[in-house]
C-alpha positions in Angstrom: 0.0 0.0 0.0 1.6 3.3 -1.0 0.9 6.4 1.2 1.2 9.9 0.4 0.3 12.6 3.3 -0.3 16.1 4.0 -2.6 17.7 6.9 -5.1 19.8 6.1 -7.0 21.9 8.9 -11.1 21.8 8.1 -13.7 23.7 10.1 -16.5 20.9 9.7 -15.7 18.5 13.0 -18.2 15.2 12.5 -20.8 13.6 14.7 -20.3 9.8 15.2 -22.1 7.0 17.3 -20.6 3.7 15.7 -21.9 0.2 17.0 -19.3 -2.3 16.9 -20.7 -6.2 16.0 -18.8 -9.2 14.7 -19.9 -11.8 13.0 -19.2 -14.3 9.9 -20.1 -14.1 6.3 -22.3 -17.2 6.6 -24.6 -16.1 8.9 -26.5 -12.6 7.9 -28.3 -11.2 10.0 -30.5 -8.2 9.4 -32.4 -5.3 10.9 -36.2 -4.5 9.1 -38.3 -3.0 11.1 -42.1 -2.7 12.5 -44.5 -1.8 10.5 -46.7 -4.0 7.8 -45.9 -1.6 5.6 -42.4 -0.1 5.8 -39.0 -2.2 6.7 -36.3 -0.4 7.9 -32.9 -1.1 9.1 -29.1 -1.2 9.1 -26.4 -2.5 6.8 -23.4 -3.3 8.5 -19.6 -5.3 6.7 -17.9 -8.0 8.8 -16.7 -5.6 11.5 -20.1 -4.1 12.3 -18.9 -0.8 10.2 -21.9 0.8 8.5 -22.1 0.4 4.6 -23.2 4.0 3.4 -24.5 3.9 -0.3 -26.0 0.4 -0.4 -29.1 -0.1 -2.7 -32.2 -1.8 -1.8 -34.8 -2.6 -3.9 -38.0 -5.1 -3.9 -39.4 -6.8 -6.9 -41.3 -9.5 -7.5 -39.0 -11.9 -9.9 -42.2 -13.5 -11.2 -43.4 -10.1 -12.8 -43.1 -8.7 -16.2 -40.2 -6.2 -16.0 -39.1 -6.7 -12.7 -41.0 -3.9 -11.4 -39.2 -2.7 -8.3 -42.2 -2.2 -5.6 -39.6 0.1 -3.2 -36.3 1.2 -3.6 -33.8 3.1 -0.9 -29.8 4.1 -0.8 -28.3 3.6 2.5 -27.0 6.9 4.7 -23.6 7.0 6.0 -24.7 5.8 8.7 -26.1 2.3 6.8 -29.7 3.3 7.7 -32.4 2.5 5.4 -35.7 2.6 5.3 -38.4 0.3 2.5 -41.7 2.5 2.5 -45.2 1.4 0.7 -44.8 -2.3 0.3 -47.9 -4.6 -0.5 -49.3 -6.0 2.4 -48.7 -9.4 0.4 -44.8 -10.1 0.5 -45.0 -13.6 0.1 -43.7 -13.6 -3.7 -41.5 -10.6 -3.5 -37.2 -11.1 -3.0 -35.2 -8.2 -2.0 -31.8 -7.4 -3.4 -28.7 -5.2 -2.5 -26.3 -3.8 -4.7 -22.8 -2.5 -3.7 -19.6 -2.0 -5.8 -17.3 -3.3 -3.2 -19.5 -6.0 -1.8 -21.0 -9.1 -3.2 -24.7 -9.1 -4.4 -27.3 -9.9 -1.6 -30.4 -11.4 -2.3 -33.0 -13.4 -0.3 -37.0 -13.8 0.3 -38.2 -10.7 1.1 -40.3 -12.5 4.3 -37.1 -14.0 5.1 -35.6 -10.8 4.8 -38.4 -9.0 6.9 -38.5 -11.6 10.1 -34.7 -11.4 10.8 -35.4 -8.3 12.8 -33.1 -8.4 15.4 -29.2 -7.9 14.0 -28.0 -5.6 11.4 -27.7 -6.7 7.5 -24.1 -7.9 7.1 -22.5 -7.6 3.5 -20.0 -9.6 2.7 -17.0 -7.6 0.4 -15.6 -8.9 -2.7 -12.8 -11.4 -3.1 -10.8 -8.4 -4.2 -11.1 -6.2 -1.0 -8.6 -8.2 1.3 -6.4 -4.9 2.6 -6.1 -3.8 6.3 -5.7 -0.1 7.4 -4.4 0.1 11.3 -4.0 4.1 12.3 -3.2 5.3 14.8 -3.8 9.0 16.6 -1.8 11.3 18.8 -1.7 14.6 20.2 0.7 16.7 18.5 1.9 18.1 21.1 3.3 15.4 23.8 2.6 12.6 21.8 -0.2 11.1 23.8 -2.8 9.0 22.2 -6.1 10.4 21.0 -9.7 8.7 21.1 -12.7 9.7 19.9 -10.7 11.2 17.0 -13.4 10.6 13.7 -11.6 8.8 10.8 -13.3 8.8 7.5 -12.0 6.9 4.4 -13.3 8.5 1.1 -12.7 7.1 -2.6 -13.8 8.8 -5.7 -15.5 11.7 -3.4 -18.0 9.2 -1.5 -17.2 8.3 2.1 -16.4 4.2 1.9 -15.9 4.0 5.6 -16.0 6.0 9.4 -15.2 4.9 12.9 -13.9 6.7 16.2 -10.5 5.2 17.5 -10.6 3.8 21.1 -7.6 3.8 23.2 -5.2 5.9 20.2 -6.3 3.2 17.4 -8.5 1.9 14.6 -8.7 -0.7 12.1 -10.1 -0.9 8.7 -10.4 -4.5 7.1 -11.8 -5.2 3.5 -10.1 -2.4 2.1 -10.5 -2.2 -1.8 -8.1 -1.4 -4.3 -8.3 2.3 -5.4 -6.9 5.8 -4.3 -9.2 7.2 -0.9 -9.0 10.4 1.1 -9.0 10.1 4.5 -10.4 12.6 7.2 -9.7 12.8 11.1 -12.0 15.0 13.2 -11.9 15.5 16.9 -13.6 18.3 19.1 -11.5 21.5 19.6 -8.6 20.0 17.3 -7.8 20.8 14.1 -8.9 18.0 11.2 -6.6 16.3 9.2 -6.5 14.9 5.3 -4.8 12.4 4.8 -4.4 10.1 1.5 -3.2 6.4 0.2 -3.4 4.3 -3.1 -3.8 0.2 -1.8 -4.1 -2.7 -4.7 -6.2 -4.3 -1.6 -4.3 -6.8 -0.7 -1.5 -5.1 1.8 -1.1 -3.7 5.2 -0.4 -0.4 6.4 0.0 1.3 9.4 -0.1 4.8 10.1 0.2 7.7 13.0 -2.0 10.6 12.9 -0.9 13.7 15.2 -3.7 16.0 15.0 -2.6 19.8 16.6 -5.1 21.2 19.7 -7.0 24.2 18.2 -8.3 25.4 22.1 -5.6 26.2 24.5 -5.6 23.4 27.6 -5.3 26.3 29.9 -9.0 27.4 29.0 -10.6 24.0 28.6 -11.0 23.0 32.4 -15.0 23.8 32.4 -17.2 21.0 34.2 -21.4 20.9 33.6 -22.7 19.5 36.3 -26.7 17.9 36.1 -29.4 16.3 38.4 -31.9 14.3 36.8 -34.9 13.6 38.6 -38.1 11.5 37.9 -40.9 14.2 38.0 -43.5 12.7 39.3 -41.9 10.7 42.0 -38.7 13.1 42.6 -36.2 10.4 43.2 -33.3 10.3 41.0 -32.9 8.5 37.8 -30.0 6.4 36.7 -29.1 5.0 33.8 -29.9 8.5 32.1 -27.8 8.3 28.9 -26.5 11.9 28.7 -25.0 13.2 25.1 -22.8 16.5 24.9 -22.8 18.4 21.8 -20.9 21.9 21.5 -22.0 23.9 18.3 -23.8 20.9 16.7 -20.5 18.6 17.5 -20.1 15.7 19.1 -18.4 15.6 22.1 -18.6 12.9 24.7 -21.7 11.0 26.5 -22.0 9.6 30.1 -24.6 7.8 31.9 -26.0 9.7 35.2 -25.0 7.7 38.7 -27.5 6.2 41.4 -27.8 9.4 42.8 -28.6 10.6 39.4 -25.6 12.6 38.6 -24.0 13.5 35.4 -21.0 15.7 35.2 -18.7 16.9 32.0 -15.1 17.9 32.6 -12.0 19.2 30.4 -14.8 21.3 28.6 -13.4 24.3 26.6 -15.4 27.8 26.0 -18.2 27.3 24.0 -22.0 26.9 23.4 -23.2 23.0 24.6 -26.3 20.8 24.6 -26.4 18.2 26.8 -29.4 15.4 25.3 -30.8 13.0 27.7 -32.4 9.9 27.2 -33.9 6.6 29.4 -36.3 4.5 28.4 -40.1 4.9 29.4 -38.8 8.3 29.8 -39.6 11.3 27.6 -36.4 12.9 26.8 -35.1 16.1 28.2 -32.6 18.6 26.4 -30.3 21.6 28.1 -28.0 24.3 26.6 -25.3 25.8 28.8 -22.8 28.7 27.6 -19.0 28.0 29.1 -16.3 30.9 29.3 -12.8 30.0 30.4 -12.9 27.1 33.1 -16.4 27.8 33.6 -18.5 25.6 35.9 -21.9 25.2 35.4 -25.2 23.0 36.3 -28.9 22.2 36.5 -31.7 20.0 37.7 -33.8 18.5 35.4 -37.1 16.4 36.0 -38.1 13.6 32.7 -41.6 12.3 33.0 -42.8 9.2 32.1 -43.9 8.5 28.7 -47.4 8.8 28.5 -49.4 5.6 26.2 -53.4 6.7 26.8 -53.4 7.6 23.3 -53.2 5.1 20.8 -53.3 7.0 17.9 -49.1 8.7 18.3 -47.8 6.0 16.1 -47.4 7.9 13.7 -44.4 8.2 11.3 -42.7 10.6 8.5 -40.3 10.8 6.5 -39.4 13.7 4.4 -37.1 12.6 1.8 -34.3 16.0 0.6 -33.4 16.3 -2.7 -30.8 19.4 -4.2 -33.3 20.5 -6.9 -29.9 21.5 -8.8 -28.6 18.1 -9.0 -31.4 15.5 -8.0 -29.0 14.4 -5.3 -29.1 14.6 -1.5 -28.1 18.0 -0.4 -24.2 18.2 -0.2 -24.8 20.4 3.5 -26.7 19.3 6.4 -30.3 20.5 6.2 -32.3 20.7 9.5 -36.0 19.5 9.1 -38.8 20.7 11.9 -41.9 19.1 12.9 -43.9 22.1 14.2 -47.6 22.4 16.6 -48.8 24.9 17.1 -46.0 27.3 17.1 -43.9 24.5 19.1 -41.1 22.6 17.7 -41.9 18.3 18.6 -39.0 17.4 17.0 -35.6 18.0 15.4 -33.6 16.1 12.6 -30.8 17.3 11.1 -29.6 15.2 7.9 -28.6 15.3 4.4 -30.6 12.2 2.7 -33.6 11.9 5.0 -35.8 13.5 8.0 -37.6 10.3 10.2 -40.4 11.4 12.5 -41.6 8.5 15.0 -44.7 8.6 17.2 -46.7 11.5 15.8 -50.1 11.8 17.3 -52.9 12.4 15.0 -53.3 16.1 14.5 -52.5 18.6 12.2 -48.8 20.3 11.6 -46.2 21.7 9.9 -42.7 21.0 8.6 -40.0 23.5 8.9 -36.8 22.9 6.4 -34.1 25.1 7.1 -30.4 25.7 5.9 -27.4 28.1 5.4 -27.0 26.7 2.2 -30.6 26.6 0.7 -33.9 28.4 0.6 -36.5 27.7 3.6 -39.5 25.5 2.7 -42.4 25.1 4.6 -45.6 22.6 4.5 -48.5 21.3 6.0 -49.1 18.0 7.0 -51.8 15.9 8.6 -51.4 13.4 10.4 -53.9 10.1 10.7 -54.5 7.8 13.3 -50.8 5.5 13.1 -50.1 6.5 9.6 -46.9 6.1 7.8 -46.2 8.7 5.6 -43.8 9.8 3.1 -43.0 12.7 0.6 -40.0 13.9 -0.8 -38.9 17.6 -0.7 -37.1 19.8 -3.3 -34.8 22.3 -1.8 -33.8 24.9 -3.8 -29.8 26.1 -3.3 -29.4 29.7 -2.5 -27.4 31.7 -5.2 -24.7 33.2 -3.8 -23.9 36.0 -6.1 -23.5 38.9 -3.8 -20.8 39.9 -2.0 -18.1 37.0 -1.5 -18.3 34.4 -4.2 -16.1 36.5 -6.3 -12.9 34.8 -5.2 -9.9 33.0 -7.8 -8.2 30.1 -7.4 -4.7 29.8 -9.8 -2.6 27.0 -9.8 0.3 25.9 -11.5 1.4 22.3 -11.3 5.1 21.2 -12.1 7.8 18.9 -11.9 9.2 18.5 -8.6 12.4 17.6 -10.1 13.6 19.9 -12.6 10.7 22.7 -11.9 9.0 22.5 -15.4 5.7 23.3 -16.0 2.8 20.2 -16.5 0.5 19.9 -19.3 -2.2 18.3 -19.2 -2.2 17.3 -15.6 -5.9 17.2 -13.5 -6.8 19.7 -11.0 -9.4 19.1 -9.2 -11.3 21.9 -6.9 -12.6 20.0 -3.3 -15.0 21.6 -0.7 -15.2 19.1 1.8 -15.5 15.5 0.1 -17.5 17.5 -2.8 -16.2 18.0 -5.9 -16.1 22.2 -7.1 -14.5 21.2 -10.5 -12.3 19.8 -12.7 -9.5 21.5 -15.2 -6.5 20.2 -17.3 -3.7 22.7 -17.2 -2.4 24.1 -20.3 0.9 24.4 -21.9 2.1 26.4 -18.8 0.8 24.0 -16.3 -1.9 26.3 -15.3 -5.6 26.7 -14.7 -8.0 29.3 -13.0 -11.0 28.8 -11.0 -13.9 31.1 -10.6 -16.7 32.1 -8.5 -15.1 30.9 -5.4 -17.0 31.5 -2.1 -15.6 31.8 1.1 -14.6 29.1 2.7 -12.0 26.0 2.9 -11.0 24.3 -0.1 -8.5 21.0 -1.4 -6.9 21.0 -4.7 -5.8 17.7 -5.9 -3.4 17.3 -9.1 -2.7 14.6 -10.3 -0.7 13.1 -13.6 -0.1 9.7 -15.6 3.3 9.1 -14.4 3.5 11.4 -11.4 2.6 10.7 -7.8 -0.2 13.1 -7.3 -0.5 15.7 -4.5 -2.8 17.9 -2.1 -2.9 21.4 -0.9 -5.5 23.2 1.1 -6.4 26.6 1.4 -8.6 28.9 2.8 -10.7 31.8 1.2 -11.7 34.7 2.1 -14.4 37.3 1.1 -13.7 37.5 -2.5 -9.8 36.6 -1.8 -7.3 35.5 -4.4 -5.3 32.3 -4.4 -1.8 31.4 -6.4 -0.5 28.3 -5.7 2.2 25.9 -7.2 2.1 21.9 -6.4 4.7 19.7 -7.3 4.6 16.4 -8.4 6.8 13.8 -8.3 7.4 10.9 -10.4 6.4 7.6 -10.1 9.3 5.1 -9.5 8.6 1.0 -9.9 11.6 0.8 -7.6 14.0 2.9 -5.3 17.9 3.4 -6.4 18.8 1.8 -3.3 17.4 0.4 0.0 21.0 -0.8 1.9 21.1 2.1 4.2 21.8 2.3 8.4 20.6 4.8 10.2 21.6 4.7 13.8 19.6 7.5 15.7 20.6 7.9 19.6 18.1 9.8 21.9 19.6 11.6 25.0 18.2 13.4 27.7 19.5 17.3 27.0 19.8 18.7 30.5 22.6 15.6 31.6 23.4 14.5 28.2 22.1 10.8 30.0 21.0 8.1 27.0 16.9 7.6 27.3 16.1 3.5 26.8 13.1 3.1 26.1 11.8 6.1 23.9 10.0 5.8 20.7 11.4 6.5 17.4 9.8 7.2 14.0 11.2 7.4 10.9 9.5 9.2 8.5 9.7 9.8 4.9 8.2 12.7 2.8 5.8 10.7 1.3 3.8 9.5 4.8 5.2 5.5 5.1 6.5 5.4 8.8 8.5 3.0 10.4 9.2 2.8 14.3 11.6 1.4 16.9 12.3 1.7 20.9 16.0 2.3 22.1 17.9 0.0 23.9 19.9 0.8 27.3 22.3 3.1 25.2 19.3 5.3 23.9 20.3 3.7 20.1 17.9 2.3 18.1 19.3 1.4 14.2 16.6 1.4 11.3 18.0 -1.1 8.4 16.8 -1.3 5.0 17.1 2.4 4.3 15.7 3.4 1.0 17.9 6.3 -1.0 17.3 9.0 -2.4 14.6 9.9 0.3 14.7 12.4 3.1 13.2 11.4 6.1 11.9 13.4 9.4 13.2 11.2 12.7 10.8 11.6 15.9 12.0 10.6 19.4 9.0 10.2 21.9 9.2 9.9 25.4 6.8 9.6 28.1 7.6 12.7 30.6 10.0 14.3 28.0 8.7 16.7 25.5 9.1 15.0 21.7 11.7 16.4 19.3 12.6 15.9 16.0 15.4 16.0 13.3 16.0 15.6 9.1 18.1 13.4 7.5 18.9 13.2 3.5 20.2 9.7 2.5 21.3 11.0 -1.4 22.7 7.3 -1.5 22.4 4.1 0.8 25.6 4.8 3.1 26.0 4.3 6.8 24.4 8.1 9.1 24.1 8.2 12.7 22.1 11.2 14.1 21.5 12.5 17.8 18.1 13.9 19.1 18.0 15.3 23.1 14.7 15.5 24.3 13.8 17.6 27.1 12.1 16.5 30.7 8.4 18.0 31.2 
């Protein structure tokens, strides 16, 4: 697996809630839900990873033309939902389609009674690479969880977990080139990228840089949750913390029905809270610098006198521009009487779950497109479902008036690239596509503010990223170099003997981690021995490489080495004690 790297700082942090199952390829087990007339569910690969961009559909194989009865593309998070069917299944099959799995089909009544596990696809024969990363703060070296990894190919996200204990693993990785995007709250995101064939393994390391300063990010939130009716505390309360829309962390409340939130930095929060039988209770807080704050809160019991709040809807989104789902999340309100009764925020689908019979409307709201409003009724237990044309707001005022220039050349001998691909990213979304001319340049227009990735990219050459951020109307030059391609290196019998060394007493450090580096993101690593040397074999020339020593207690340092041919270097790094 080849890697190429750069980081990239993105102002979109991501929500995740990922439920890990694992289970074989022989036994499938899936998810429909509920209701005569709608299945839905969740489709999961063999590590219990959701599969975004599955298709469903239901036919009946007997019929003329195969006419598919319902159809749905899984979200990102593998949800789906089958809406409309017959109330006779029994001569209906469902099948799903996926380019990097194999072809699921069954009896849709088979299909329909497994309600209990997610539906497991199987990947192709093909897909047989693994993907171990690892994260760490930048700035001691200490590992990271909750950090969001996201593995994109061809612009579509593939895969997405949160690393536990500084680590995560992708299996089943497909041959292809993929993008791949780490999140984490208050730190700054990362890009990174790779080419596999599918059937290697790599491991990486991730440092992502703090964005907050630590000495401001000692707030606590502090809540007491109470039953209402009976004013005894509540356990078991599952308490989510969200700051600006962002995931943060989640807790359950104690026997004395206590939640608390520490090592919170400045910032807007929304603390969600959920228990079963319970109705479910929501409070904002505003934190400055260390900040403490709190509140008592009292959930009442859910309520079932009336037997007509069954009810469900879904509000399919479409970008009326493109007849896809909208590129930016859209957030879809279910309105009485002047009172929002519930909130989704999404960018495929809005699901509504026990609506009472009544009348009401739906608020659809977004930065990015124009607000829409409707009616809807509600009858007793009815499933409903419409879909919803947003319209994208034309931003032709003031700051979509920025330029993007770029010039690609060789990183070698400086010349200019024709005919190389440049391709204009906002997020994992695709601005445009040029082929420089005979100077190796090209010119975007119209550019809004915001953060953007360029990618170039040519036969022969490795390609490259850059990021940059726009302003109001700003203007952007920017070179990337390529580099070519090489089958194989002009060498790989270097030494490298790298010492680490305390640099108050000059004392050698066993013990301490050492990476090795090279420009284009492969790492290898070693620990010293009782003489603070470690010695990396096998070094490839000509490369330059970055050497990191990493110590528990000692802040991390790091130095450059050029091997221009495959010789014998030793190098000495001094770290320095907390």
């Amino acid at each position: 697996m080849k890697i190429f790297t750069e980081s990239y700082k993105l102002l979109l942090p991501v929500v995740l809630f990922l439920t890990i199952l694992f289970s074989s390829c022989e036994n499938q087990p899936n998810t429909p839900n509920n209701n005569e007339n709608t299945v839905s569910g969740v489709i999961v690969d063999e590590q219990g990873i959701s599969v975004p961009s599955a298709i469903l559909s239901v036919y009946n194989p007997n019929a003329a033309g195969r006419t598919e009865l319902a159809k749905d593309t899984s979200d990102e998070d593998g949800k789906f939902s089958l809406t409309n069917l017959p109330t006779d299944i029994s001569a209906l099959n469902v099948k799903i389609l996926h380019k990097d799995f194999k072809p699921f089909e069954e009896k849709f009544s088979d299909f329909k009674q497994k309600t209990s596990n997610p539906v497991q696809l199987c990947h192709e024969d093909t897909c047989k690479g693994v993907l171990n990363i690892w994260t760490f703060k930048s700035s001691d070296s200490t590992k990271l969880s909750d950090v969001e990894v996201r593995l994109y190919r061809d612009g579509s996200l593939i895969k997405k977990g949160l690393t536990k204990d500084g680590i995560i693993t992708f299996s089943n990785v497909c041959p292809g080139d993929y993008i791949l995007k780490y999140s984490k709250y208050h730190f700054g995101s990362v890009y990174d990228s790779l080419s596999t064939s599918g059937s290697d393994t790599v491991n990486l390391h991730q440092f992502l840089v703090q964005t907050t300063p630590d000495s401001c990010c000692n707030g606590k939130i502090f809540i007491n949750v109470k039953d209402s009716a009976t004013n005894s505390a509540l356990s078991s309360v599952k308490a989510y913390l969200m700051q600006s829309g962002t995931y943060v962390s989640n807790t359950y409340s104690d026997s004395l029905g206590r939640i608390i939130f520490i090592s919170l930095c400045p910032g807007d929060y929304t603390v969600s809270l959920f228990k079963r039988g319970y109705n479910n209770g929501t409070l904002a807080f505003k934190l400055g610098c260390n900040d403490s704050a709190g509140a008592d809160i009292k959930l009442s019991v859910v309520a079932n006198t009336d037997s007509c709040c069954k009810g469900i809807l879904k509000v399919f989104l479409l970008d009326k521009s493109t007849g896809k789902a909208p590129a930016k999340g859209v957030t879809v309100n279910l309105v009485q009487n002047g009172k929002v009764i519930q909130t989704q925020t999404s960018t495929a689908y809005a699901y509504f779950s026990k609506i009472c019979q009544g009348s009401y409307q739906v608020h659809i709201t977004s930065t990015y497109y124009e607000t829409l409003q409707f009616d809807y009724t509600s009858h007793c237990n009815a499933v409903d479902t419409t879909t919803k044309y947003l319209t994208p707001i034309q931003h032709t005022d003031t700051c979509c008036h920025g330029v993007i220039d770029v010039v690609v050349k060789d990183s070698a001998t400086k010349a200019a690239l024709k005919g190389a691909g440049v391709y204009l990213y906002q997020g994992s979304t695709k601005i445009s596509a040029i082929s420089t001319d005979a100077n190796g340049y090209v010119h975007f227009t119209g550019i809004c503010e915001g953060e953007y990735t360029i990618k170039s990219s040519l036969t022969g050459y490795n390609y490259n990223y850059i990021t940059i951020k726009m302003g109001c109307n700003d203007s952007s030059y920017n070179v990337q170099y390529l580099s070519k391609t090489h089958t194989t290196d002009t060498c790989c019998t270097g030494k490298l003997t790298v010492t680490v060394k305390d640099s108050t007493d000059g004392s050698a450090i066993a013990g301490a981690t050492v990476y090795l580096m090279k420009t284009d993101g492969t790492a290898v690593t070693g620990t010293t021995d009782a003489n603070g040397q470690y010695i990396f074999n096998h070094i490839c020339a000509p490369y330059t490489y970055k050497v990191k020593a990493v110590m528990t207690d000692y802040n991390y340092n790091y130095v450059q080495v050029t091997f221009k041919d495959c010789t014998e270097q030793s190098i000495k790094i001094k770290i320095q004690k907390k």
